[in-house]
C-alpha positions as CSV (number, residue, x, y, z in Angstrom):
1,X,73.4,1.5,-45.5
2,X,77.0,1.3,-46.0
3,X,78.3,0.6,-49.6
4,X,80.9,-1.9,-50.4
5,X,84.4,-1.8,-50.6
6,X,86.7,-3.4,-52.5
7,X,90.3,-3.6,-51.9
8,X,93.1,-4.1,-54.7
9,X,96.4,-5.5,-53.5
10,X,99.5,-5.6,-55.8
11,X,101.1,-8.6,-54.8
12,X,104.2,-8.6,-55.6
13,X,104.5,-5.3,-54.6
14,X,103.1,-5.8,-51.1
15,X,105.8,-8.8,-50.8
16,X,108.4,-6.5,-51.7
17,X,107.3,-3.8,-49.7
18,X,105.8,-5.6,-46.2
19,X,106.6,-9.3,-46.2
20,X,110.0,-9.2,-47.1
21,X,111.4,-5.7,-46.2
22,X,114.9,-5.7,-44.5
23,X,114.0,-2.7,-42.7
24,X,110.8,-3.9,-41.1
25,X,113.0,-7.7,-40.1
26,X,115.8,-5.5,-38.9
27,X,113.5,-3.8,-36.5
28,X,112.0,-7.0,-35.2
29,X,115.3,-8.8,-34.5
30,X,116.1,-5.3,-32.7
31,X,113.2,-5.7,-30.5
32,X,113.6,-9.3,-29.9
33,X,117.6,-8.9,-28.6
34,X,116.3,-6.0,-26.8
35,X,113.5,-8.2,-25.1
36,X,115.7,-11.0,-24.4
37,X,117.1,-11.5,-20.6
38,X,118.4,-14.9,-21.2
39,X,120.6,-15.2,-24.2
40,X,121.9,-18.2,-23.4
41,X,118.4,-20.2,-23.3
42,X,116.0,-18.3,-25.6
43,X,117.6,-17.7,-29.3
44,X,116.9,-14.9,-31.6
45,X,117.6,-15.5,-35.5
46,X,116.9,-14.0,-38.9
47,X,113.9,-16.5,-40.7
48,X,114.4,-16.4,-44.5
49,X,110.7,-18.1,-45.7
50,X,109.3,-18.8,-49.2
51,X,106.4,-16.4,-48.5
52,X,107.8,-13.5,-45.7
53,X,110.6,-13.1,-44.1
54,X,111.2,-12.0,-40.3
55,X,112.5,-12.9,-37.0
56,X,112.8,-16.1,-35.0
57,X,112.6,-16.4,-31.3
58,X,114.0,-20.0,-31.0
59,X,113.7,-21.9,-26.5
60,X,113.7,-25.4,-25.5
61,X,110.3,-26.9,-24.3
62,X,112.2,-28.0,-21.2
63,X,113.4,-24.7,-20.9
64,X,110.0,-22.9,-21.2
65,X,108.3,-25.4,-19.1
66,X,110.8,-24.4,-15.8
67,X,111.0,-21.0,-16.2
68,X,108.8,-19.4,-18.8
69,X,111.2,-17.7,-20.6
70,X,110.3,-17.6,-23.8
71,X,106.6,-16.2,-23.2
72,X,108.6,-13.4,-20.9
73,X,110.2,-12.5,-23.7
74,X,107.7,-11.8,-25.8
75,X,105.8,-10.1,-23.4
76,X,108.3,-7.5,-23.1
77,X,108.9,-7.3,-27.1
78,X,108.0,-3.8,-28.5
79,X,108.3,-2.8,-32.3
């Protein structure tokens, strides 16, 4: 039988390092422009939270109830 594990996270650290890492949000937004067919429906902008930080992709219900758009583009969103 397997013995346990136990994992120790620093976390402020990991905040500094995963949640809220410019590099890793910079990336995303990349991918999300990159992704996006219809600028002028589906909206891509920097989200600055309390806990993480990262990238919103931002469509009107009407808009995604016509045409779909904003589950096309994150089907074609790669990191």
């Amino acid at each position: 039988m397997a013995k346990r594990c136990t994992f120790v996270f620093n976390r402020k650290a990991f905040s500094e390092q995963v949640l809220k890492n410019e590099t890793l949000r910079s990336r995303m937004r990349d991918a999300a422009e990159a992704a996006n067919n219809d600028p002028k429906r589906v909206w891509v902008r920097d989200h600055d939270g309390v806990n993480r930080n990262g990238v919103a992709i931002i469509c009107p219900s009407a808009v995604e109830a016509s045409s779909g758009a904003l589950e096309d583009t994150l089907g074609r969103m790669r990191v």
